[in-house]
N, C-alpha and C positions, 0 to 999 in steps of 0.2 A: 780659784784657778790661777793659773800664772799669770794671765792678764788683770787679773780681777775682776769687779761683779759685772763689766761689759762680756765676762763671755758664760756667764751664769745659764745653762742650758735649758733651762723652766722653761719658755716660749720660744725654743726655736726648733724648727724644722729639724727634719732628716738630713736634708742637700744642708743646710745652711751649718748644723753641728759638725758634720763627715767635714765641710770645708775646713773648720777648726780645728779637725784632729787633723786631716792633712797636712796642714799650714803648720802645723806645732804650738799654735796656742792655746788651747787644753790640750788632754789625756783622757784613754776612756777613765781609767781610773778615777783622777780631778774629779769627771763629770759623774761618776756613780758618787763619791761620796758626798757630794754637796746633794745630789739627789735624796740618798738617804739622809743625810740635815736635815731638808724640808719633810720627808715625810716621817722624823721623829718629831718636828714642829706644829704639823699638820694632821695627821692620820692617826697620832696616840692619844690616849688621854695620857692631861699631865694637868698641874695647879691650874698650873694656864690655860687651860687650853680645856674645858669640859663639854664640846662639843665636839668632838675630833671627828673627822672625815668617815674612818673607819672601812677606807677603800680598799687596804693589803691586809689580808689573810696573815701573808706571811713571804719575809723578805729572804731571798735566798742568801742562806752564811755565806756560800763559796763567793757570793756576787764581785767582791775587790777581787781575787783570784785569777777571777776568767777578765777581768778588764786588765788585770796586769800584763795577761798572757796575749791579750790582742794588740796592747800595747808591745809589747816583744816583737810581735808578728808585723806590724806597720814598719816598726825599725828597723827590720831584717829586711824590709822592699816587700812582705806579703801580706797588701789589703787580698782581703776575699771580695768585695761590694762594697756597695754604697751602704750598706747595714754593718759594717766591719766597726765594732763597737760600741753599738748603739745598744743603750741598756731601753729591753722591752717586758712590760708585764704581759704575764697569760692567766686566762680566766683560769680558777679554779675545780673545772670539770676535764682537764684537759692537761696529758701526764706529760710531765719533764722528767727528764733521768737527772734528779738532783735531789740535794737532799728537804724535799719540798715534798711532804705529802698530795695527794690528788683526792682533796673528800669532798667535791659539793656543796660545800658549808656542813655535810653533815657529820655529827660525831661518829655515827658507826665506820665512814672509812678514814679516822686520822691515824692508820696504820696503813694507808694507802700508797709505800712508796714505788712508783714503776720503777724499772727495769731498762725502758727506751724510752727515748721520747716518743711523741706521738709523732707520725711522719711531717705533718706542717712546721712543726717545731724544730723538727730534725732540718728540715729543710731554711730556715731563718739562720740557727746555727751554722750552717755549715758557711752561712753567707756572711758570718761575721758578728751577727745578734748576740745580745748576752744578756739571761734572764734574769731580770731584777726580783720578782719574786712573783708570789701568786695572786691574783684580786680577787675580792670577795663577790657576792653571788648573790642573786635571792637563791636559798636553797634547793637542791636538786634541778636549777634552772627554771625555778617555779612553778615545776610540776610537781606539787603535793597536796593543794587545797586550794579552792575556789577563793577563798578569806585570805590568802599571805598578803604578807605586806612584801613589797620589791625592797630588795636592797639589805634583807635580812637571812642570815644563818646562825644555825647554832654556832658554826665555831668562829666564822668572825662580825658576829654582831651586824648592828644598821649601818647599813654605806646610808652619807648623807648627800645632798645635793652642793657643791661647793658656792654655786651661786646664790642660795638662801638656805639655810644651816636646817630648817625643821620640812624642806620639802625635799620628797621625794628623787630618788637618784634613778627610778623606773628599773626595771630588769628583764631580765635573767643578768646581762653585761653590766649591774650597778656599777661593782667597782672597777672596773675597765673603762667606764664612762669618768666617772666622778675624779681615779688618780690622774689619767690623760687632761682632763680641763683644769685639773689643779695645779697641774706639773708637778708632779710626784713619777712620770715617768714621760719619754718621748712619745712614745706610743703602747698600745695594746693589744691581746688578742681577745675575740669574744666570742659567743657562738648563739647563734641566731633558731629556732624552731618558728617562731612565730612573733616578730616583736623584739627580739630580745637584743639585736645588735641596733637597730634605728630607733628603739624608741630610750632608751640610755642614752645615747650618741643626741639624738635630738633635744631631752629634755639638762642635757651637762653647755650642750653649745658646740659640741666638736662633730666631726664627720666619721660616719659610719657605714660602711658597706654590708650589707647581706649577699654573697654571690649565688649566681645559679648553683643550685642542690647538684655537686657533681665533679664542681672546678674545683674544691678546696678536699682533700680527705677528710674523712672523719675517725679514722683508724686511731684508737686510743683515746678516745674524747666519750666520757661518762654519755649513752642515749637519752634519747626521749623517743625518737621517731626517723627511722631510717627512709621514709621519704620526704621528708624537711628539714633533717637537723643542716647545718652548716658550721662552721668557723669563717670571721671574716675578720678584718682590721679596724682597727677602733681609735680615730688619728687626729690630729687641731687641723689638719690639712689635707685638700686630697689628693695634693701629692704624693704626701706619706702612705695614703691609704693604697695608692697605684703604687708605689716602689715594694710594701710588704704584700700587696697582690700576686705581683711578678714574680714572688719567690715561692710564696705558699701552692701557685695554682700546679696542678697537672695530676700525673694518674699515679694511682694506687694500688697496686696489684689485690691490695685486701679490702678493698672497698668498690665493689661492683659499679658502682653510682659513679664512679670516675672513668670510667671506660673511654669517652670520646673527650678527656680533659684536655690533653697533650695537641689536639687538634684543633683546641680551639682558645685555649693559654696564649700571654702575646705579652710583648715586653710596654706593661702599663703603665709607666711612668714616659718612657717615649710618644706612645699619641696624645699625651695630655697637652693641647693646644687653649689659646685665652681667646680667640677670634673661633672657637669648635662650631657656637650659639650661632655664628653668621648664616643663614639659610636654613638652618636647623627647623624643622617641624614637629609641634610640640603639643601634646592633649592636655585639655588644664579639667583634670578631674578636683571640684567642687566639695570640699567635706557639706557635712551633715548640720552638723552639730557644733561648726569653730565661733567663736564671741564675735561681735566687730572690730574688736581690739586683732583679734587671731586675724581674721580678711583681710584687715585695713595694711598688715605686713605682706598677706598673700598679693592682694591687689601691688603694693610696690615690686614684689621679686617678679610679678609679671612685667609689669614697666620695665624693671633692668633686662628681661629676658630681651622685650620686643628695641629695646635699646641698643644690643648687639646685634639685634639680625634676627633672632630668631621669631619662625611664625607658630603663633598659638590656634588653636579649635577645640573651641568648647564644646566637650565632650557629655552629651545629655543623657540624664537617666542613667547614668554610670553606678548601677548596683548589682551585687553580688545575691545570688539566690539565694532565698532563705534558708533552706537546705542545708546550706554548706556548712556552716560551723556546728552545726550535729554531727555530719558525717565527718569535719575535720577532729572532731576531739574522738567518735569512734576509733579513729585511725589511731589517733597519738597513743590512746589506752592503751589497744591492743600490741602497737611496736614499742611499746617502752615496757611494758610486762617482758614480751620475749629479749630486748636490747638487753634489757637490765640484769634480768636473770641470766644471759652469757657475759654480759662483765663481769657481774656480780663473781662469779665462779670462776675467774681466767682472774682473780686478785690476789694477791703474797697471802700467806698461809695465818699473818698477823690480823687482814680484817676478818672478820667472825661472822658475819652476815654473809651466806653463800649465795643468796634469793630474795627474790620483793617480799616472799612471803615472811621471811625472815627478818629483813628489814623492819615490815610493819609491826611483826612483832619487838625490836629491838626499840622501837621510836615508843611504844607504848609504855615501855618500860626504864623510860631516858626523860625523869620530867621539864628537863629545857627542852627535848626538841618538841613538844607538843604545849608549850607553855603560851605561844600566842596564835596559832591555828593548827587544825587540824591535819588528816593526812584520808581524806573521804577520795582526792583522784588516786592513790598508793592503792585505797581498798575497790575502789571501780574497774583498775588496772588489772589488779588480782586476778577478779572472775574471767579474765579473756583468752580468746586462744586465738593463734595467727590462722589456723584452719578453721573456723567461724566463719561460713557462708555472708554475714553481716559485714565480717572485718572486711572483706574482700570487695564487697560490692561497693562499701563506704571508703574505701582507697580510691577503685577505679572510678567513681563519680564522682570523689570531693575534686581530685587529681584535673578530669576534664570538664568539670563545670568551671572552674578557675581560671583554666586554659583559654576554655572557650572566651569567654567573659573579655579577658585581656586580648586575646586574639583577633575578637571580632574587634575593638576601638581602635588597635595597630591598624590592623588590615581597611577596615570603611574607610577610617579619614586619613589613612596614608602618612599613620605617626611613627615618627623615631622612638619615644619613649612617652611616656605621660607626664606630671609635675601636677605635686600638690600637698597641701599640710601635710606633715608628716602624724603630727596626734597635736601638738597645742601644747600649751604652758604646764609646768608640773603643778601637782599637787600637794595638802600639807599630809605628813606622815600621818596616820591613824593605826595605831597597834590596835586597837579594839576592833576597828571596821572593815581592817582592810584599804586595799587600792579603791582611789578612785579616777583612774584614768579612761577618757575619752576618745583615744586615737582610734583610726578605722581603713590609716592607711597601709597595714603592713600584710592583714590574712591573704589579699589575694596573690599576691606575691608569693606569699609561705607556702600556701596552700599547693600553688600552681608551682612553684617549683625556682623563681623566675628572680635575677636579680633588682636590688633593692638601696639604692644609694641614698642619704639624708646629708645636707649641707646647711648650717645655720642659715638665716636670712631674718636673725635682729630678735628683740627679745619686747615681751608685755611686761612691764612694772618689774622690770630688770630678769625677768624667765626667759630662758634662751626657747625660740620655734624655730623649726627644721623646714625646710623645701626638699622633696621627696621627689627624687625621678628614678621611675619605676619603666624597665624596660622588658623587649623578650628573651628567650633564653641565649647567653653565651655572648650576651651584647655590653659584657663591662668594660671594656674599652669606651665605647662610646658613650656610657652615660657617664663614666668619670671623666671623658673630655667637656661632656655637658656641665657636670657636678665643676670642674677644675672651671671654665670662662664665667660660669655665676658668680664664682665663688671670689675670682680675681677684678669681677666688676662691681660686686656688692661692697667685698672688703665688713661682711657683718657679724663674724666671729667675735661673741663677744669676751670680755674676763672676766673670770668669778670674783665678787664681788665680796665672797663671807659674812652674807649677812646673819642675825642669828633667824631673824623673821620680817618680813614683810610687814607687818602689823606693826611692829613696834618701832620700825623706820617711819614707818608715815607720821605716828604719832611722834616723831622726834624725839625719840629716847633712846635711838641704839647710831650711832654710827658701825660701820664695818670693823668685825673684829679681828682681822686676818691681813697680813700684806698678800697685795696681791699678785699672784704670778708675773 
């Protein structure tokens, strides 16, 4: 950069980079290319480097181009926003009009090129954004097999964890989690069904929002489940996550679910306050299953809550009906069969798969995609039909059991939102076995519909853990002024470390292999 490595963009904010291009001390440009430096140092294999990240898919060629031209555009007197610049990744199920396919990680769509962006996209763009390229995926957003490993597709390989090289980066959001905490880009886009934006975002260290099912489009974004999917922001800060909120939210003529967005959208970087926590009333939902290591962080982010102001009540017996994640995966089946089968067929004339059923035939006969798990939810999916008296009834009860559940602990103890582990420290990769991750903070949310914030608050034996405030519908203003006073009194955002493993630091045989951001 023209100042040199003091304005090196890896660890700075949105507000704080925009300052530098305003000021004239970098360029978007400067700052895409030293980005892409780090992520050919970082994210590829080379001699050096045989653990690479493996967080980008795939970087977009035009990338210098469109920084040049924003660059133009500053000089001329025409910032668009506070995003006028800012090079951002979008997950990989979710279409850019560039020359960047859209396949899921899968090989049958790497002839996937849209035609428009998806409307959230279109909507960053027009604010100034310029996409760095695509991040990688567990594939199909991890709906293909009870057995995946997160953070894996066929076409771009394991996203790793940056903070400890051989665990897990969690998913569907892997590489939207893992480039954001490496700094391989300022921020992210990811997309949430259940898990997929909080629990990436929690187990990398950075902040993650899930918004209410409704505020963000989903028009053009690969399905799973048109009453849960989501797109949200995947950010080191939640600031950043409230400034690309403000831009992405509102209605979409082609997506039904957005109908009351525009009414209840609001400029989210403006309420973010550091004194929000003062008076604030707050349910401290208890995990199950977190170590004492996990409590012993939960127990302190309660002390900086009650430290600001805010009052907690312990929320008892706070569990979800057994029920519910029967009828929640009924639902996913039967909407990702129909979702998928009308993308599938509204795709350029180059993908060859019209249909799931097509698909599954093509995966059968594709031996990397079926080389480390199978595709048993693809074939579950199959058999289902959206008119299926089952699908229906398993919609309207997963939908208000969920409801209920969060509604009644708002409503009894007079809560703004709840707070609690987000899921707990990551895991080591296991190609053979699969995930094995613990969290249990994310279904009721998914399920019900309902926004979902995660903020670091400090790490076990250097794994970053999330604090999770979980609110009612259309309340993300307020949980990100929540998420924003924690987050400005903890100051727990950790850096990744590059270790290659936990094990072999303790036994004092590996220092850190990576500078670090």
């Amino acid at each position: 950069m023209t100042q040199g490595t003091a304005q090196e963009p890896f660890d700075r904010s949105i507000s704080a980079l925009q300052s530098n291009l305003n000021a004239g001390r970098t360029s978007a440009e400067e700052a895409v290319r030293l980005f892409l430096s780090r992520i050919d140092a970082l994210d590829r294999a080379t001699p050096e480097n045989d653990l690479p990240l493996n967080s980008i898919i795939a970087v977009n060629p035009d990338i210098v181009a469109h920084a040049q031209e924003r660059d133009r555009e500053r000089r001329d007197g025409r910032v668009r926003g506070p995003l006028h610049g800012i090079p951002i990744l979008v997950k990989d199920n979710i279409e850019t009009k560039d020359r960047l396919a859209t396949t899921a990680g899968s090989l049958a769509l790497a002839g996937n090129f849209a035609e428009q962006d998806a409307p959230c996209i279109a909507r960053l763009r027009a604010a100034g954004a310029i996409i760095l390229g695509k991040a990688n995926l567990s594939e199909w957003a991890n709906f293909r097999s009870n057995r995946s490993t997160s953070g894996w597709s066929a076409v771009g390989g394991l996203t790793r964890n940056p903070h400890v090289l051989d665990r897990s980066a969690c998913g569907s959001s892997s590489g939207s989690a893992a480039a954001v905490a490496a700094g391989l880009a300022v921020a992210a886009i990811g997309t949430e069904t259940d898990g997929s934006i909080v629990c990436p975002s929690e187990v990398c260290g950075i902040a993650g929002l899930k918004p209410t099912v409704g505020l963000v489009p989903r028009t053009r974004i690969i399905p799973i489940s048109e009453s849960q999917d989501t797109a949200g922001p995947m950010t080191r800060c939640v600031e950043d996550a409230a400034l690309l909120l403000s831009v992405m939210a509102g209605r979409d003529g082609a997506d039904r679910a957005t109908a009351k967005a525009d009414r209840y959208r609001r400029d989210y970087a403006a309420a973010l306050d550091p004194a929000a926590l003062r008076g604030a009333r707050l349910g401290v939902w208890r995990p199950r299953r977190a170590t004492p290591e996990v409590m012993a962080l939960f127990e302190r982010a309660l002390a900086t809550l009650h430290e600001q102001g805010a009052q907690t009540v312990e929320v008892p017996a706070f569990r979800p009906p057994k029920d519910l994640w029967a009828f929640e995966l009924s639902v996913m089946l039967a909407e990702f069969k129909a979702g998928l089968d009308a993308y599938l067929a509204s795709t350029p004339s180059e993908v060859r798969v019209r249909s799931l059923a097509e698909l599954i035939a093509f995966n059968r006969g594709e031996p990397r995609e079926l080389s480390l798990f199978g595709q048993e939810l693809f074939e579950a999916a199959e058999k289902t039909s959206l008119s299926d008296p089952a699908y229906l009834r398993a919609r309207n009860a997963s939908r208000r059991k969920a409801r209920r559940v969060l509604a009644a602990a708002f409503s009894e103890h007079k809560l703004e939102c709840l707070v609690t582990v987000t899921g707990g420290p990551s895991w080591r990769i296991d190609l053979v076995r699969g995930d094995n991750h613990s969290g249990e903070s994310s279904g009721l949310p998914a399920v019900a519909g309902y926004p979902h914030l995660t903020v670091p608050m400090g790490t076990v034996h250097r794994l970053p853990v999330g604090l999770s405030f979980i609110g009612p519908a259309w309340s993300e203003a307020r949980l990100l002024a929540l998420g924003y006073a924690f987050e400005q009194a903890a100051q727990a955002r950790p850096t990744p470390s590059f270790l290659r493993s936990l094990e072999t630091e303790a036994a004092g045989e590996l220092a850190p292999t990576r500078a670090s951001p």
